[in-house]
Legacy VTK file of the C-alpha trace (Angstrom):
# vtk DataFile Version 3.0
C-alpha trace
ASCII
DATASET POLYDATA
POINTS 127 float
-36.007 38.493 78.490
-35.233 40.265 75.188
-36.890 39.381 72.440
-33.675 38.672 70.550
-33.129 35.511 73.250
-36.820 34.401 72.704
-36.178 30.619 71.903
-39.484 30.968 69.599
-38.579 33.500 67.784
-39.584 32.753 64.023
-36.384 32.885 62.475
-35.071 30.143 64.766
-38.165 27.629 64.811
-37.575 27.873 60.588
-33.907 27.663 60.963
-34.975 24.114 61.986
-36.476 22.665 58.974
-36.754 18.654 60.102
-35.120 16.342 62.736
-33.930 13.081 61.708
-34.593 10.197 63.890
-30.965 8.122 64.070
-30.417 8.769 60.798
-28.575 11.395 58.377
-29.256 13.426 55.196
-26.151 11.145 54.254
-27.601 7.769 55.308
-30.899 8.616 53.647
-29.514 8.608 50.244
-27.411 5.959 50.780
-30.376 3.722 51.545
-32.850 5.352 48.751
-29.647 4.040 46.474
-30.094 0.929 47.444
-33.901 0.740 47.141
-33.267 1.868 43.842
-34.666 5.281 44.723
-38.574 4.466 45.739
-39.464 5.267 49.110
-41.589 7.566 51.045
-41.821 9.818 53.878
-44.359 10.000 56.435
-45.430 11.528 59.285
-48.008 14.301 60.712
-48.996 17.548 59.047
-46.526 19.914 59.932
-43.373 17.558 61.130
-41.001 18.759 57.516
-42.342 16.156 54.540
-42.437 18.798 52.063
-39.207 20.352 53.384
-37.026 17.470 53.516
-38.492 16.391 49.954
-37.137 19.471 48.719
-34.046 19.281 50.726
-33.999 15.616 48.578
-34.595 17.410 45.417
-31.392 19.425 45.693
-28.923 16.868 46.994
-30.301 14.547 44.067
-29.666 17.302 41.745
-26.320 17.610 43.947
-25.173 14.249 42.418
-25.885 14.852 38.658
-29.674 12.981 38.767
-32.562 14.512 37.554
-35.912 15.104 39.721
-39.492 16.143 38.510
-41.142 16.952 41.503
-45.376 16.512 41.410
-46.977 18.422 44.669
-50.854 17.574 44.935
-53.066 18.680 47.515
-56.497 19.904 48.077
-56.191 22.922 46.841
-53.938 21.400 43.285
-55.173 18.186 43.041
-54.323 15.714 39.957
-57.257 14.640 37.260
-56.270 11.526 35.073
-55.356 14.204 32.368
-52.868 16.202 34.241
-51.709 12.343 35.386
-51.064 11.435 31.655
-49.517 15.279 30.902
-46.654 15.063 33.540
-45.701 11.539 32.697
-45.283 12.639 28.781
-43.173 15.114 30.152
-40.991 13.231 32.254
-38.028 11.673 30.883
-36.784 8.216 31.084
-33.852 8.975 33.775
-35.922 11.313 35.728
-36.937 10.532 39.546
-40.071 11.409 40.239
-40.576 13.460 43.900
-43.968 13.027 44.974
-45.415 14.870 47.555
-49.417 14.457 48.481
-49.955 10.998 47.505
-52.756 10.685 49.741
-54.359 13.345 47.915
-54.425 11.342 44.484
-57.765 9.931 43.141
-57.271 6.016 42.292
-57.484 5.889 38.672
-54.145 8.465 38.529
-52.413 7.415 41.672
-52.443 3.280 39.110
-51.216 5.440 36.176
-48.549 7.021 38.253
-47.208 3.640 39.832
-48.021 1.648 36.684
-45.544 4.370 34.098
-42.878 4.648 37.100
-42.495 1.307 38.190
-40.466 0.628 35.528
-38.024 3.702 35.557
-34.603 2.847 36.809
-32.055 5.434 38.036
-29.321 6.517 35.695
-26.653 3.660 35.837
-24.001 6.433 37.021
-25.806 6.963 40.130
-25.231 2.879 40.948
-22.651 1.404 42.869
LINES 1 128
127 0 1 2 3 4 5 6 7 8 9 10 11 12 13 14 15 16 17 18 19 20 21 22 23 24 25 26 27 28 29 30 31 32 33 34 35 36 37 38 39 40 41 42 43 44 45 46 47 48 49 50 51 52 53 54 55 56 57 58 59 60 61 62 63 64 65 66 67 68 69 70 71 72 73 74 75 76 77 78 79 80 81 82 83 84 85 86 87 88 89 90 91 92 93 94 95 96 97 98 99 100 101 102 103 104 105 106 107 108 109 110 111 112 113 114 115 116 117 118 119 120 121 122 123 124 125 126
C-alpha cells in the first residue's frame, strides 16, 4: 500500500471532525431554537465536544447571534473572580458556549447558571 491510500493517514482522520448520530448540523440548531438555546453536549474524551462547539460557534455567528465562548479545564480552570469577570463582560444578547463544565468548582458553576438563566436569545433569532 502507498502511504497516500493509508485510510489513517492524519489528514483524513482530522478531515473527520464529529459524526452525528441521526441527526444534522441543521436539525441541531433547529432544536437548540426551540430550547431557547440551552443544551449540552456529551460524550467521551476525544469523540468532537470541543469541535462541534466551535463548529456551533460559527454557524451561530452564521445567523447574526452573538457567542462568548468560556473553555475551562485543568490546565485553565475558573476561580469565582474570573466567574464574575466574564459575566461583566458578556452582553445581554450574547449566548454563552461553554465547554468544560465538569471542570467548574461549585460556587462559579451557581454564578454561571444563576446570571445566564435569565438571558434570552435576540428576538430576531425566534420563530
Amino acid at each position: 500500500m502507498r502511504a497516500r491510500d493509508n485510510p489513517f493517514v492524519a489528514d483524513r482522520l482530522e478531515s473527520i471532525r464529529y459524526r452525528f448520530a441521526g441527526t444534522s448540523l441543521d436539525e441541531l440548531l433547529s432544536r437548540l431554537e426551540e430550547m431557547n438555546y440551552r443544551g449540552a453536549i456529551v460524550g467521551p474524551e476525544g469523540s468532537g465536544k470541543t469541535t462541534l462547539l466551535e463548529d456551533l460557534r460559527q454557524a451561530l455567528e452564521g445567523k447574526g447571534l452573538r457567542t462568548k465562548l468560556l473553555f475551562v479545564n485543568d490546565a485553565s480552570p475558573l476561580s469565582g473572580l474570573q466567574c464574575r469577570r466574564f459575566l461583566s463582560e458578556l452582553a445581554r444578547q450574547e449566548l454563552v458556549l461553554l465547554d468544560g463544565a465538569d471542570a467548574i468548582p461549585r460556587s462559579p458553576w451557581l454564578l454561571l447558571r444563576r446570571r445566564t438563566i435569565a438571558r434570552t436569545a435576540p428576538a430576531c433569532s425566534r420563530r
